[in-house]
GUNU-636654 format. One line per field, with one value per residue (C-alpha): residue number from 0; x, y, z. Coordinates in steps of 0.2 Angstrom, whole numbers, plus 2048, in hexadecimal, padded with zeros to 3 digits. Layout:
N
titi	[NUM;...]
c1	[X;...]
c2	[Y;...]
c3	[Z;...]
//
This chain:
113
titi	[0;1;2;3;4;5;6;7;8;9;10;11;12;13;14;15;16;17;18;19;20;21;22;23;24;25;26;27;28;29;30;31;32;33;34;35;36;37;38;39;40;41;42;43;44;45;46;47;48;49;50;51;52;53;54;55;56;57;58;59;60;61;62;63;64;65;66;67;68;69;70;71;72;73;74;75;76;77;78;79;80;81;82;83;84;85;86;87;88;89;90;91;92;93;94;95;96;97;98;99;100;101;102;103;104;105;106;107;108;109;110;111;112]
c1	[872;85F;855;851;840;837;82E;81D;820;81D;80B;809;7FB;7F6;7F4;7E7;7EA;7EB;7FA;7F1;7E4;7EE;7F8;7E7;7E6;7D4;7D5;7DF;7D5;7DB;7ED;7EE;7E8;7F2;802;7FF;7FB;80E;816;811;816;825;829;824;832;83E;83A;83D;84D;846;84E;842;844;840;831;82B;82B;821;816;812;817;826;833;833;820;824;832;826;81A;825;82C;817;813;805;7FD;7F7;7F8;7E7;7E1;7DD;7F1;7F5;7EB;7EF;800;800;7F8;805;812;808;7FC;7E9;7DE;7CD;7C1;7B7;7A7;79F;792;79D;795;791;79A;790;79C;7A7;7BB;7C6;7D5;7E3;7E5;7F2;7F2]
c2	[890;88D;896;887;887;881;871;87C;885;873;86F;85C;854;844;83C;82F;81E;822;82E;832;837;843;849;84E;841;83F;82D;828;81A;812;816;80E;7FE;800;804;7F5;7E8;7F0;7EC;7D9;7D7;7DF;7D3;7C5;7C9;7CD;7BC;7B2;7BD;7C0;7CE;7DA;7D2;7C2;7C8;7D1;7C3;7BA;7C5;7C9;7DA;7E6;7E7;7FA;7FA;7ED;7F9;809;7FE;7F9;80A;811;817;80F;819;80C;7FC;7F7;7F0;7E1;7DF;7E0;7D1;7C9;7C9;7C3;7B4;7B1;7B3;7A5;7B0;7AA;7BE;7BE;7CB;7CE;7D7;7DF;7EB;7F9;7FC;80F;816;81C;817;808;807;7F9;7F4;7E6;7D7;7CE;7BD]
c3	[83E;843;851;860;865;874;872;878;869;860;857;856;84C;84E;83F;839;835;822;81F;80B;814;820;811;80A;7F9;7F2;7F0;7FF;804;7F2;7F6;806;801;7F3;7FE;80A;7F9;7F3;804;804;7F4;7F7;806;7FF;7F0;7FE;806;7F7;7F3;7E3;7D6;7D0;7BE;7C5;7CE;7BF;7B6;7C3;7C3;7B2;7B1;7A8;7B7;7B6;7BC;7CA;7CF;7CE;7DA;7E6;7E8;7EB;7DA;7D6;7C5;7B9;7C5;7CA;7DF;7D2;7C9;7DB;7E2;7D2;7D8;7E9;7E2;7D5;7E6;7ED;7F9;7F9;7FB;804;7FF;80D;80C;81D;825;827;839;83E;831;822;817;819;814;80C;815;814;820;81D;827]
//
């Protein structure tokens, strides 16, 4: 049986909008775009009630690697294969390139409209 603590005895940490980042991954701005690219593609499958092999097949890739990147393993599967993808599902992708204000360096994040 566990000891009850106090809430008090709580330390909460507010996290950023980039939970690689938070878990402390040296190329978490790649894996968040990468995450959120997955997820649309993953809805957009679940939307056409497609199976994975199906998908695959779509898509132009071994089932096996479209199961790995639906499920966040992203090794070997390029920000490129991904937009490649989405326009196979029927998705127009904008690439647009900005000042990135008062931040020296500027980030890449996903839109989806």
């Amino acid at each position: 049986m566990g000891t009850k603590r106090n809430i008090d005895d709580i330390t909460i940490e507010q996290g950023s909008d980039n939970p690689y980042a938070d878990l402390g991954y040296a190329n978490a701005d790649e894996m968040l775009v990468k995450a959120e690219l997955a997820s649309e593609i993953a809805q957009i499958i679940k939307n056409r009630h497609l199976t994975q092999q199906m998908a695959a097949e779509l898509l132009g890739m071994p089932q096996p690697k479209l199961s790995e990147m639906l499920r966040g393993k992203f090794r070997g599967i390029s920000q490129a294969k991904m937009i490649e993808c989405l326009n196979r599902l029927g998705r127009d992708v904008e690439i647009v390139v900005k000042k990135a204000g008062r931040r020296a360096v500027g980030h890449t994040h996903v839109v989806v409209a």
